[in-house]
N, C-alpha and C positions, 0 to 999 in steps of 0.2 A: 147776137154773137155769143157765143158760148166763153165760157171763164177760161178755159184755155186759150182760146183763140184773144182775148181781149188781154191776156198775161205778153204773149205773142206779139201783140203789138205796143204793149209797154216796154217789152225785153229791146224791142228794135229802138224805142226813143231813149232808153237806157243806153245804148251800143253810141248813139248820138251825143247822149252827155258826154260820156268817158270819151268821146275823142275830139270833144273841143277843151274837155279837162289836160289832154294828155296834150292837145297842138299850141294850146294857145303858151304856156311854157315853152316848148321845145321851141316855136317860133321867137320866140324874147329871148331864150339861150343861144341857138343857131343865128336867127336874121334869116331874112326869107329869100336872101342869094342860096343857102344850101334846100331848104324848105321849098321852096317853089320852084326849084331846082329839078332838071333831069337828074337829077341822083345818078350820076355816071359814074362805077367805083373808082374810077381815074380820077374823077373832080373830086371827090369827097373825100377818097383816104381810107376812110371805115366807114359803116351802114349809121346813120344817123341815130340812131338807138346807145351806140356806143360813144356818141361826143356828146350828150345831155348828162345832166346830172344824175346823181343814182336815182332819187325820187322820182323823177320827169321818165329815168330809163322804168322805173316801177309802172309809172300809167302807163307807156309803151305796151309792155307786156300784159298788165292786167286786160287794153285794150285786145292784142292778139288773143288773150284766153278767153275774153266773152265771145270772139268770133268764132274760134273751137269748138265753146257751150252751145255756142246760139244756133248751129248747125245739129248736134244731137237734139237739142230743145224744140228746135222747126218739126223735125224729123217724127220727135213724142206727138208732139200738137198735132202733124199730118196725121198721123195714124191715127189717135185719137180720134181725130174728127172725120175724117173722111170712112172709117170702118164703124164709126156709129157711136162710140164707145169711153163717152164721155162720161164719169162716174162723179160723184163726188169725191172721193179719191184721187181720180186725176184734176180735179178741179183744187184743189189742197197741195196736192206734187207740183201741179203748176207754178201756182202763190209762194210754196215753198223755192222752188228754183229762182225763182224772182228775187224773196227777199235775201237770198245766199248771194244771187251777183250781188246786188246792189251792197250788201255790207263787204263782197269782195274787194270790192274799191280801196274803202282806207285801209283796211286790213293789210292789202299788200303796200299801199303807200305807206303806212308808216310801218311796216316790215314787221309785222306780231306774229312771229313765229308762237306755235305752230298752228296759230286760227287761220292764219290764210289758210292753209291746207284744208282744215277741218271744216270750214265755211264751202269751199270748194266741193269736198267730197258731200255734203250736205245738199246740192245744189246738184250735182252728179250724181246720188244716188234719188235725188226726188225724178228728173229723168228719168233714168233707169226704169223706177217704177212705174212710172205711165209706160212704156211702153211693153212692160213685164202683161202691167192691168189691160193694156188693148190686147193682147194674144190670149189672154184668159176667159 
C-alpha cells in the first residue's frame, strides 16, 4: 500500500474518533430521546448542533469539516494513485494533511484562534499540492 493510500485509511479511522468524541457528549447533553431520534424539526425545535454546548457544538463542526477535507483528500489520494504518481512529495502532503486534521481537533475545541485556521489551511494546502504534483 502506498503512503498515501495507507494516510487514507488513517484519515477514515480519524473521522471515527471525532465522531464518537463529538456523540458520546452530545448524547449525555441531549439523552438519546432526541439523539436516536428522527430528528423531525417539529420534534426538536432547532438542529441538534444548536442545543449542545459550545464545546460539543465545536466537535460538531470540526467533525462536518474533516468530512469536507476527507472528500478533497480521497480525491488527491485517487489521483495520485490511480495516474501512477506517487512522489515523495505527495507522500509528505499526505502525512502533512493528516497531522493538520488531527491537531484540528483541540484547536477548535478549545477555540485558539487563529490556529484553527492556520492548522486548516495547512492541511488544505498539503492537498492542494498533491494534486497540483499529479497533473505535473
Amino acid at each position: 500500500m502506498t503512503p498515501e493510500l495507507t494516510v487514507l485509511a488513517l484519515a477514515g479511522l480519524l473521522q471515527g474518533v471525532q465522531f464518537v468524541l463529538m456523540s458520546v457528549p452530545a448524547n449525555l447533553e441531549l439523552g438519546p430521546g432526541k439523539t436516536a431520534g428522527p430528528r423531525d424539526p417539529g420534534r426538536l425545535g432547532k438542529p441538534l448542533i444548536e442545543q449542545v454546548s459550545p464545546k460539543t457544538g465545536r466537535l460538531f463542526r470540526a467533525l462536518n469539516n474533516h468530512f469536507e477535507g476527507l472528500i478533497l483528500f480521497t480525491l488527491a489520494v485517487v489521483v495520485v494513485t490511480l495516474g501512477d504518481k506517487a512522489t515523495g512529495l505527495s507522500a509528505v502532503c499526505a502525512w502533512v494533511y493528516l497531522g493538520a486534521r488531527v491537531l484540528y481537533v483541540p484547536a477548535y475545541y478549545f477555540g485558539l484562534t487563529p490556529w484553527r485556521s492556520v492548522i486548516w489551511l495547512v492541511g488544505f494546502l498539503a492537498t492542494m499540492l498533491m494534486i497540483v504534483s499529479a497533473l505535473i
